[in-house]
C-alpha positions, 0 to 999 in steps of 0.5 A, spaced: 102 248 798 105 246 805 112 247 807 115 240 805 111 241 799 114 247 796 121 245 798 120 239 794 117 243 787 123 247 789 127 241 789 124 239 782 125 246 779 133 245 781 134 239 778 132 241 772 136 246 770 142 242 772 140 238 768 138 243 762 146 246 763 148 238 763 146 237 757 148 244 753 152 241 746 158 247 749 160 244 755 164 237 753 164 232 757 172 233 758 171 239 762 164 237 765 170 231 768 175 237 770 170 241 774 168 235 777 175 234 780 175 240 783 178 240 790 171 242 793 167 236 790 173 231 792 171 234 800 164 233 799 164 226 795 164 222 802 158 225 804 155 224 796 153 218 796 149 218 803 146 224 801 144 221 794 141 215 798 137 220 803 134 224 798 130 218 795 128 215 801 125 222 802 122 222 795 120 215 796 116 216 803 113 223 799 111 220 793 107 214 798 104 220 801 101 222 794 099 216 792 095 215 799 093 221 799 090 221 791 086 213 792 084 217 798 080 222 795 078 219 789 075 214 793 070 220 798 068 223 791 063 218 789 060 218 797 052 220 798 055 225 803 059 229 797 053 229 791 048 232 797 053 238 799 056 241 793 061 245 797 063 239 799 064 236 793 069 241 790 072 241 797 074 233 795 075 236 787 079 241 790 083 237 795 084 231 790 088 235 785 093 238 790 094 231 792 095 229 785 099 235 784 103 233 790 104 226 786 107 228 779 112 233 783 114 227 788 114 222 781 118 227 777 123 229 783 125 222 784 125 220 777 130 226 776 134 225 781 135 218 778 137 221 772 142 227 775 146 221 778 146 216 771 148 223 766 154 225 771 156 218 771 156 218 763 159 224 762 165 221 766 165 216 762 165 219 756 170 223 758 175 218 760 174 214 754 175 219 750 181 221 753 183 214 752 182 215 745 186 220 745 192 216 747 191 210 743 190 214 736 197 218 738 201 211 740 197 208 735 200 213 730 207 213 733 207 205 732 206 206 725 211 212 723 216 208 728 214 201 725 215 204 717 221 207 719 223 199 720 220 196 714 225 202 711 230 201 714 229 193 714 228 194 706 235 197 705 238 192 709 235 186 705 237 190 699 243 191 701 245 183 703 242 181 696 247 184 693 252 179 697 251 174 691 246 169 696 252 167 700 250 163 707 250 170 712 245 173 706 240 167 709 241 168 715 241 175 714 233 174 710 231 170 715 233 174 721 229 181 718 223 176 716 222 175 723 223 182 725 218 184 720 213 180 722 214 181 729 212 188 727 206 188 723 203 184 729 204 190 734 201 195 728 195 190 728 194 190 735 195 197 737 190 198 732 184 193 733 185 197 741 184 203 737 177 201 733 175 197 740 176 204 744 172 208 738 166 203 738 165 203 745 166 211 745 161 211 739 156 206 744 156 212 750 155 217 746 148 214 743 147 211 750 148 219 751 143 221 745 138 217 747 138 219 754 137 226 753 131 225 747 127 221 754 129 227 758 126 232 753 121 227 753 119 227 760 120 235 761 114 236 756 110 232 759 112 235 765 109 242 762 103 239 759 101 237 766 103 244 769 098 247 764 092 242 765 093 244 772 094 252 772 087 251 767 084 248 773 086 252 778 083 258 773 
């Protein structure tokens, strides 16, 4: 395996593991958030997105490479020349698989690096939904015990005017607690129709997440299973 080769199987392997401590269940998205906050990634987030893009016009340049490479030595397998030299036969076998080695390692390191860069992303979501959440629920909770505690207050003061004997003041008196009361109860509606809006979208992140993790899972074995053809053929 040349040079460029290795760097680019090591950048493989890297991108794995990073991604396998991402998707640890012991890590919240919350801390993951706080760490990306550090200091030292806000002084590297101006360079990030150049090397992001860098990277896969790299990857993409290599993957071409593999591809020209593969459809290469497909094609010379079948030529008169190789059927009559058998050493040179498994030469072109020999390169035609390094080639496609170097196709599934460019394929997978580009995909992967897509993938980094979306479950990053999610997770700040995620995060930040979270504690949006969070801050609903409490106000929505002080809402609630402030506006029972109107309604309590609004209660005894409607009792304490009906015991007036209905003159004018106790109307104007009813009237003006009805409208408080209403008033009320459209605040407790609202804060709780913002607090179901940010549970569903939490909810909908995290089975985005989910399925994300299950397609990851999915392309590491296949990634295995390809490494373990190949190691039988090298045998």
């Amino acid at each position: 395996m040349t040079l460029q080769w290795t760097a680019v199987a090591l950048f493989l392997y890297v991108e794995i593991g990073v991604l396998l401590i991402l998707c640890l269940p012991v890590v919240s998205a919350t801390r993951w958030q706080s760490i990306f906050q550090l200091r030292i990634w806000n002084k590297m987030a101006r360079f990030w997105n150049k090397f992001f893009l860098a990277m896969i016009i790299i990857l993409i340049v290599l993957f071409l490479d593999a591809v020209r490479e593969v459809r290469k030595y497909s094609g010379a397998g079948n030529s008169k020349d190789a059927n009559l030299h058998p050493n040179m036969f498994d030469n072109l076998h020999m390169k035609l698989f390094r080639a496609q080695r170097n196709l599934y390692i460019s394929g997978f390191s580009l995909f992967l690096w897509l993938v980094l860069r979306r479950v990053i992303t999610l997770i700040n979501q995620l995060a930040t939904a979270s504690s949006t959440t969070a801050s609903l629920q409490t106000k929505a909770e002080s809402d609630n015990q402030t506006a029972k505690k109107y309604m309590e207050d609004n209660e005894l003061l409607k009792q304490t005017l009906m015991d007036g004997k209905g003159n004018k003041a106790t109307a104007d008196g009813n009237e003006l607690l009805r409208k408080e009361m209403e008033k009320l109860r459209e605040e407790l509606k609202g804060s709780e129709e913002a607090l179901k809006m940010s549970q569903s979208e939490m909810e909908a992140m995290k089975k985005q997440s989910d399925g994300l993790t299950k397609e990851y899972d999915r392309l590491l074995k296949e990634h295995q299973n390809l490494q373990e053809s190949g190691d039988k053929k090298d045998d």
